[in-house]
C-alpha positions in Angstrom: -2.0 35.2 38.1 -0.7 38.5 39.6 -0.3 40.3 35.9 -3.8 39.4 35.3 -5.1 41.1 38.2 -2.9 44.0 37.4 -4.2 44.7 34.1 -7.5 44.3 35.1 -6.9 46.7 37.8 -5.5 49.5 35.5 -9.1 48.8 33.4 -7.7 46.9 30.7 -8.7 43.8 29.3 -6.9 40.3 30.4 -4.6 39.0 27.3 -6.1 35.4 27.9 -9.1 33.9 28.7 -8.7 30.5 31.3 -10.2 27.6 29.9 -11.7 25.9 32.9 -15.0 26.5 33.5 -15.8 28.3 30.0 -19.6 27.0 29.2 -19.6 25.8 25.1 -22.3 26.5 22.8 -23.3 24.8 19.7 -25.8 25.2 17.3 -29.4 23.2 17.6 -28.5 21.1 14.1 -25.9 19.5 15.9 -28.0 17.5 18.0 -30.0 16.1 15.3 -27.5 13.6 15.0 -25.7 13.7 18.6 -25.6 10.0 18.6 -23.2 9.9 15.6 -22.8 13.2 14.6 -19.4 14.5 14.0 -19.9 17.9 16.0 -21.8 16.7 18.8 -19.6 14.2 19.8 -16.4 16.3 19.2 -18.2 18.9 21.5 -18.7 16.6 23.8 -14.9 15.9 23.5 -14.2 19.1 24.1 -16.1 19.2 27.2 -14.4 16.6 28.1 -11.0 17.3 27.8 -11.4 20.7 29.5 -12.5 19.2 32.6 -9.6 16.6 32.2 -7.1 19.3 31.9 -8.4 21.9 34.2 -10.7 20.1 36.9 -13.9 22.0 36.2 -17.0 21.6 34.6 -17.7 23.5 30.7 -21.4 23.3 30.7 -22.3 21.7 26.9 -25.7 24.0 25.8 -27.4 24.3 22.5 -27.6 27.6 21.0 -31.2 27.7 21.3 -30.8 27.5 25.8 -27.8 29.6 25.9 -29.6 33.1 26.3 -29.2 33.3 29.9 -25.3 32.0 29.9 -23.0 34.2 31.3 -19.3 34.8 31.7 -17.0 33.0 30.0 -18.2 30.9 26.5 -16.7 28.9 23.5 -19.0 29.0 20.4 -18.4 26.4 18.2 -19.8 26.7 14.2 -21.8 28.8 12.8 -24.5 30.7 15.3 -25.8 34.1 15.3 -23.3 35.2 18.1 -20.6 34.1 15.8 -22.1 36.1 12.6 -22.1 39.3 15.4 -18.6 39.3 16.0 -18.2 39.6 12.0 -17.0 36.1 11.3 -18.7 35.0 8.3 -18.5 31.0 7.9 -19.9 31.3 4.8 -16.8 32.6 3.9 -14.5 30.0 5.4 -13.8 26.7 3.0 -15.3 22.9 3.9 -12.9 21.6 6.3 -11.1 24.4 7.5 -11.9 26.5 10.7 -11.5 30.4 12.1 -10.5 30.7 16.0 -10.7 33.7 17.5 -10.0 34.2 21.3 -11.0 37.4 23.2 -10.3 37.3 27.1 -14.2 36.4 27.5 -15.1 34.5 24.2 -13.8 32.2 21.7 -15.2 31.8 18.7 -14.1 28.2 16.4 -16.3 28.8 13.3 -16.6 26.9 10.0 -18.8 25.5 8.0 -21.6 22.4 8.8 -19.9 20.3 11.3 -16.2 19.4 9.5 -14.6 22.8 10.2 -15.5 23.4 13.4 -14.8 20.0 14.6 -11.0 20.2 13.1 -10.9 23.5 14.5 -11.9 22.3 18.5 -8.9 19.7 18.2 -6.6 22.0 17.2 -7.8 24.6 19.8 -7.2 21.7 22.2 -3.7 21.0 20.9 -2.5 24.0 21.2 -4.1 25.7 24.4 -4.7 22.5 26.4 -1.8 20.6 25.6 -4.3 17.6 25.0 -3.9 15.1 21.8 -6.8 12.6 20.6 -3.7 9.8 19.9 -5.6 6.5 20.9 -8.2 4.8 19.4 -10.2 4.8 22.9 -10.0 8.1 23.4 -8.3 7.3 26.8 -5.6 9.9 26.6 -3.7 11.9 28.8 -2.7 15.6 29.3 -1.0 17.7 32.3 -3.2 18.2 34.4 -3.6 22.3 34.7 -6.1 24.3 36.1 -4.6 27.2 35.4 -4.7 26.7 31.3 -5.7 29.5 29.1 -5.6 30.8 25.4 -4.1 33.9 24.1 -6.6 36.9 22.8 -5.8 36.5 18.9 -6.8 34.4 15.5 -6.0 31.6 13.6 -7.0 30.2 10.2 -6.6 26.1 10.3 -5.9 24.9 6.6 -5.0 21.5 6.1 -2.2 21.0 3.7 -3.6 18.1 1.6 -7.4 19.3 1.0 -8.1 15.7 0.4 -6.6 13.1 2.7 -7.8 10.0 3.2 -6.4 7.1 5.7 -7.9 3.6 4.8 -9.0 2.6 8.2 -10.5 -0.8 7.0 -9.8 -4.1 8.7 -10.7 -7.4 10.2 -10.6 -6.1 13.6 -13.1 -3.0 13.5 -16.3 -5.8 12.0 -17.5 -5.9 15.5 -20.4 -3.8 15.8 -19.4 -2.5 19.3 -15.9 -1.0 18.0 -17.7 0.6 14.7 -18.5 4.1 16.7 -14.9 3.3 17.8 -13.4 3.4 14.1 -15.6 6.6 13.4 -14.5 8.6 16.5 -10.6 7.7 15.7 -10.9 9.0 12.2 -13.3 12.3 13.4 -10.2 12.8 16.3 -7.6 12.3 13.7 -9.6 15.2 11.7 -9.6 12.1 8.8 -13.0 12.4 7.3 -13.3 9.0 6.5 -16.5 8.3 6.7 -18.0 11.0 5.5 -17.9 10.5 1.7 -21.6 10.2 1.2 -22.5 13.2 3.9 -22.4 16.9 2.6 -19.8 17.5 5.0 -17.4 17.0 2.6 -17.5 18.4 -0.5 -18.3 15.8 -3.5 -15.2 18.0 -5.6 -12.6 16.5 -3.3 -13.8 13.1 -4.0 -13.9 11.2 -7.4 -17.3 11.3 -8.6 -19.8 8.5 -9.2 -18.8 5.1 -9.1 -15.6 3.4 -8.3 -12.8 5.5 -6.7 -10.0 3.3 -8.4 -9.6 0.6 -10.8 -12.8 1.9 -12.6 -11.7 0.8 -16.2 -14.8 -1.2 -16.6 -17.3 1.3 -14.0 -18.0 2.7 -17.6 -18.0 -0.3 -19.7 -18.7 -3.2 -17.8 -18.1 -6.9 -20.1 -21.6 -8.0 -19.1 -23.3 -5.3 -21.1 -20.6 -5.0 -24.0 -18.4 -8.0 -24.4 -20.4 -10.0 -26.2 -21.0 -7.2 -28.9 -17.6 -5.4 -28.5 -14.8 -7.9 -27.6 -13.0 -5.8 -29.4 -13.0 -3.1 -26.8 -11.5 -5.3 -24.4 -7.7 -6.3 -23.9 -5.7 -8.8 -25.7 -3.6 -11.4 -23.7 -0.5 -13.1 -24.3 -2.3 -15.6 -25.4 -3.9 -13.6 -28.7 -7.4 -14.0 -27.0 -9.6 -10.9 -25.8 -10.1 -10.8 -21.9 -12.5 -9.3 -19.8 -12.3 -10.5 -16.2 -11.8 -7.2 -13.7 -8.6 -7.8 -11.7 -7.2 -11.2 -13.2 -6.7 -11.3 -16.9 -8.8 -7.9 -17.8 -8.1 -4.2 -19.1 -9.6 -2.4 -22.2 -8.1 -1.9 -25.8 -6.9 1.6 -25.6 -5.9 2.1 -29.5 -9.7 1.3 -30.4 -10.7 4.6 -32.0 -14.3 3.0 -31.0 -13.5 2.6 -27.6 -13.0 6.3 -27.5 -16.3 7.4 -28.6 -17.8 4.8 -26.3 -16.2 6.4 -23.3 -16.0 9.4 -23.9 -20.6 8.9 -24.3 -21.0 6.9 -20.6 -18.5 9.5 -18.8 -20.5 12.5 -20.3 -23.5 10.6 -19.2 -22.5 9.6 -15.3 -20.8 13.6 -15.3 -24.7 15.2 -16.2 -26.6 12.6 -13.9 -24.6 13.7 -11.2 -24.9 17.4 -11.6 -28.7 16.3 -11.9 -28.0 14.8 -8.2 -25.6 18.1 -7.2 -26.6 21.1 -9.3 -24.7 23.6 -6.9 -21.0 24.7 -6.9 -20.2 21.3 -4.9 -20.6 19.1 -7.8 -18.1 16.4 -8.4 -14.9 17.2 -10.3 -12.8 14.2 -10.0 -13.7 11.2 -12.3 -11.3 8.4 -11.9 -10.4 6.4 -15.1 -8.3 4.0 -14.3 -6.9 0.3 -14.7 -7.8 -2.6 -13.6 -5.8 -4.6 -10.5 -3.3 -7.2 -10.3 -1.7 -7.2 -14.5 1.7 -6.5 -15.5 0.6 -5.3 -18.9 -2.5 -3.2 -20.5 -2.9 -4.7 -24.4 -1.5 -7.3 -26.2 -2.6 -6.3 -29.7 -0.5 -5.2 -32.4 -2.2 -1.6 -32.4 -1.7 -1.5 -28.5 1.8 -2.8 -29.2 2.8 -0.2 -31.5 1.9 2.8 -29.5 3.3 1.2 -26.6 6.6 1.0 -28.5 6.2 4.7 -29.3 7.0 5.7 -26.0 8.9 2.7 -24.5 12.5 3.7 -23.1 13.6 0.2 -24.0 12.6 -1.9 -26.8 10.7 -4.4 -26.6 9.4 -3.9 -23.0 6.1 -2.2 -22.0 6.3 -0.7 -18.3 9.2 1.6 -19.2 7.0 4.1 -20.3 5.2 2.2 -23.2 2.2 1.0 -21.3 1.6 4.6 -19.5 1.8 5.9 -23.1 -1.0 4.2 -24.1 -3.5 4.7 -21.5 -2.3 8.5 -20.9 -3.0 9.2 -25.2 -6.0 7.7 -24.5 -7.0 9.3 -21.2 -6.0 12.7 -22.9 -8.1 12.6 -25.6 -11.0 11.5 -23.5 -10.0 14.7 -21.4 -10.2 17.1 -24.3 -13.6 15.6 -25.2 -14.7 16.1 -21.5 -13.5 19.5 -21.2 -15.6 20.6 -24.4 -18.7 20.1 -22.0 -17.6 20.9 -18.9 -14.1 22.4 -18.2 -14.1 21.8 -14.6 -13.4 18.2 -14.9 -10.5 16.3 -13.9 -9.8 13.1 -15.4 -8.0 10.8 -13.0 -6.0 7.7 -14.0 -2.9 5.6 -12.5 0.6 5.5 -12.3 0.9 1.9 -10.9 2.4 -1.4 -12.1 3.4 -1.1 -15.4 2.1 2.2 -16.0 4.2 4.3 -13.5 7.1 5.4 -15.4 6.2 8.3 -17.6 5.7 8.3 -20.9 8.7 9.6 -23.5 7.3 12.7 -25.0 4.0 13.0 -24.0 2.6 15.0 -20.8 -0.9 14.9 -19.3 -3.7 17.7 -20.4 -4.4 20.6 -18.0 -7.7 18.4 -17.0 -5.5 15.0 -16.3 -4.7 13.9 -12.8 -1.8 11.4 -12.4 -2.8 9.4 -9.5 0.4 8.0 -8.3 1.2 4.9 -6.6 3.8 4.4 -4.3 4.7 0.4 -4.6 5.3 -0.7 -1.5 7.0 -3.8 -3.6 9.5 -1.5 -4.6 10.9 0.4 -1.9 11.4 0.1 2.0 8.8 1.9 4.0 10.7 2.0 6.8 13.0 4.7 4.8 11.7 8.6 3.3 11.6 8.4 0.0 14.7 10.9 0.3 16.9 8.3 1.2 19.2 6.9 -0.9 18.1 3.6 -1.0 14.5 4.5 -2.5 16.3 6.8 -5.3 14.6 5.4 -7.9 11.0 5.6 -6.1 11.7 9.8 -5.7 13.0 9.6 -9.5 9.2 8.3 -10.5 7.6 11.2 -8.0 9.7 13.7 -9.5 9.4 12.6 -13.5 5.8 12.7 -13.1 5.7 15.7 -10.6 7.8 17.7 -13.7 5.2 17.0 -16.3 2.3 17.1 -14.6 -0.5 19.8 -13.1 -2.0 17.9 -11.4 -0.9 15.1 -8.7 -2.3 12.9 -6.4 -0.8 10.1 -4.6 -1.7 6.7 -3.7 0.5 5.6 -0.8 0.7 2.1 1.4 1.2 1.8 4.9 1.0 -1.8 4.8 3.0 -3.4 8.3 2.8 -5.0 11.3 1.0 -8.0 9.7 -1.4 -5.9 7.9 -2.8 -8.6 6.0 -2.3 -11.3 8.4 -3.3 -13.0 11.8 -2.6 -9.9 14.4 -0.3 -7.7 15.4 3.5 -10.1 15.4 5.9 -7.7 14.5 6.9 -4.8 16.3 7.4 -2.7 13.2 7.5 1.5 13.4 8.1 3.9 10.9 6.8 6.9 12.2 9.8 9.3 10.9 9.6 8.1 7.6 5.5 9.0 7.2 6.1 12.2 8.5 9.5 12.9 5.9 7.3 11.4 3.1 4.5 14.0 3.8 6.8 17.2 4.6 8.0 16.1 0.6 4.6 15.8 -0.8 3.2 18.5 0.6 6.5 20.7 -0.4 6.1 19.2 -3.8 3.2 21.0 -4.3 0.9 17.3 -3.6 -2.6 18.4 -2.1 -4.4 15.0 -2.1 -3.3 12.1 -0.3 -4.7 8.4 0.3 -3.0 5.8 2.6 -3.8 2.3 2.4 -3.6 0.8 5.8 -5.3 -2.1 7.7 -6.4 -2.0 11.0 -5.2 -5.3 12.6 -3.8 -4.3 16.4 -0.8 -4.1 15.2 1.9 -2.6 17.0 2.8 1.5 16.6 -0.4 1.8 14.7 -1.9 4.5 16.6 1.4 6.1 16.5 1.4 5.6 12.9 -1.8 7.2 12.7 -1.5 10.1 14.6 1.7 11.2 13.4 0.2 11.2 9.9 -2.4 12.9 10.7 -0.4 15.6 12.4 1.4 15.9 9.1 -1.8 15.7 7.3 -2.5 19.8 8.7 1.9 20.7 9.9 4.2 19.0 7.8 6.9 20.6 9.4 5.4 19.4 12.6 8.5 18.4 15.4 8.1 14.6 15.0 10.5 13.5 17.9 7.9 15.7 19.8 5.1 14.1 18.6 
């Protein structure tokens, strides 16, 4: 406006530079994969939203046929115009991104395509007033020719560095909605499906193999049973088991067990820094029981330990049960940590191992993966409520006693598991509480198990999660 043309007049430079219009650059690799790829298609968004907004054209140019732009430009990642303003992407962490605005560039820099994608929707956010809420992509924003960014910086950090919504459900199987389901996740800056692309870093994930319930990932009863049904768990009815996820665990207080372990970890940990020999190698292996039992062992060794650290006799999922699998898991952890100290061994609190043990806390190389019952608690409440007391109690008991902490929680409504979408069910407020509490409890790793069924509030649901997943103390009337 008028104060624009003023200090321009007095030969200083404009404090903003206007969006509509500015060309956007992005490097060659990108294109490689424009069909799918993750920073194509969110510079395409860009594009897009920016004529939305503002009514005019952003010319979208790869780096290699931008020499002869001029005027006003957004580079997005890491080109050589980005490395001549002094902003070393190198430098800047997987998955976050540097903005910096002058009043005739703007510069949203990171590494590969992750960053820089994360960084263009929160440029948009901010600057454009324009949110990526739907699953379409339909969305709408005011419209506003005159929209512009402030000359400054930003650093965008997520606050969980691993955060991952479970998208997965009947409705997304047709092939036409599949780029759908990607583009949600990408615009949600929810890097779901990019577990197996070097986008993400294999250390946030959990290794080889199963990411859960991975018991028998290192002992599976069709190599070892028949030898060693003594490494398996005994049932009520004084009988070894060995079926995964019906009547199945492994016999924790077998010395033997131990060794056996403790041999296939070490041997899945050097195959994959065969696979990753740089600083991005795995760090997370997930050890963990099997689904769907109320109980580990049945066996008078297992019994004894479990009574060890019981908080009432004669039960096992006070405390006793997470007893014995945590004395077990630590051990294995200390072995582990011999050969390589940068591991993390991962295993549940869930079912009848989710109470802490009585005097025993994890090693500084055990992660307590805790899950959040949704059998136990009312999701439409924060866990601060007074009706889920004793669901905080279990977070904070284990958050007390233990480095490290990640969370399982389960966003399970709106007929998740049924038919379609029957109940009009919404408990945005209480998502958004529950983060703000992990993240303030120091929690930096996050899965959500949802199901995609078009139900009601969902996209709500997921956007104001995911909004928490980067400002926990985001305004969530607001959103």
């Amino acid at each position: 406006g008028s104060s624009h043309a003023a200090l321009v007049g007095r030969g200083q430079r404009p404090s903003v530079i206007k969006l509509g219009g500015c060309a956007v650059v992005y490097p060659d690799a990108w294109r490689k994969n424009s069909g799918e790829g993750w920073g194509f298609r969110t510079a395409q968004d860009l594009t897009n939203a920016l004529f939305r907004v503002t009514g005019q054209v952003s010319p979208l140019v790869a780096e290699s046929e931008s020499a002869r732009l001029a005027g006003r430009i957004i580079f997005l990642g890491d080109l050589a115009e980005t490395r001549a303003a002094g902003i070393d992407c190198s430098a800047i962490p997987k998955d976050e991104a540097e903005v910096r605005v002058t009043s005739d560039r703007v510069y949203i820099a990171g590494q590969d395509e992750l960053g820089p994608s994360n960084g263009i929707i929160e440029f948009l956010q901010r600057y454009a007033d324009w949110y990526f809420a739907t699953i379409d992509g339909c969305d709408t924003a005011p419209f506003n020719p005159d929209a512009e960014a402030p000359v400054g910086s930003f650093r965008l950090k997520p606050a969980f560095s691993y955060r991952l919504l479970s998208l997965a459900g009947r409705s997304w199987k047709a092939t036409s909605e599949r780029l759908l389901q990607k583009d949600f996740s990408r615009r949600l800056r929810i890097p779901n499906y990019l577990r197996p692309n070097k986008l993400v870093s294999p250390r946030e994930i959990a290794g080889v193999g199963r990411t859960g319930h991975s018991y028998y990932f290192y002992l599976w009863p069709k190599d070892y049973f028949a030898d060693h049904p003594d490494y398996y768990s005994m049932g009520p009815d004084g009988k070894r088991h060995c079926t995964r996820n019906v009547d199945g665990q492994l016999c924790l207080s077998n010395p033997k067990l131990l060794d056996q372990i403790t041999a296939n970890m070490l041997e899945k940990i050097a195959e994959d820094r065969k696979k990753c020999p740089g600083p991005e190698h795995p760090v997370v292996y997930d050890f963990s029981q099997n689904d769907n039992m109320s109980y580990l062992c049945k066996c008078e060794n297992c019994r004894k330990i479990i009574a060890r650290y019981n908080r009432v006799p004669g039960g096992n999922a006070e405390g006793g049960d997470a007893g014995l699998q945590l004395e077990f898991v630590n051990a294995l952890a200390r072995r582990v940590r011999e050969r390589y100290p940068d591991v993390l061994i991962r295993t549940f609190a869930y079912v009848s191992t989710e109470v802490p043990p009585v005097g025993l806390v994890p090693e500084p190389n055990v992660m307590i993966w805790l899950c959040d019952l949704y059998s136990k608690s009312c999701h439409y409440l924060p866990l601060t409520h007074p009706f889920n007391r004793k669901r905080l109690d279990v977070l904070e008991s284990w958050r007390k006693i233990a480095k490290n902490l990640d969370v399982w929680d389960y966003w399970l409504y709106g007929s998740s598991h049924g038919g379609g979408s029957v109940y009009p069910e919404m408990h945005a407020r209480a998502l958004a509480a529950d983060l703000k509490l992990y993240a303030s409890s120091g929690i930096r790793r996050i899965f959500c198990e949802a199901a995609f069924e078009r139900q009601c509030f969902y996209e709500l649901h997921s956007f104001v999660a995911a909004q928490c997943f980067f400002h926990p103390d985001a305004d969530v009337d607001r959103l």
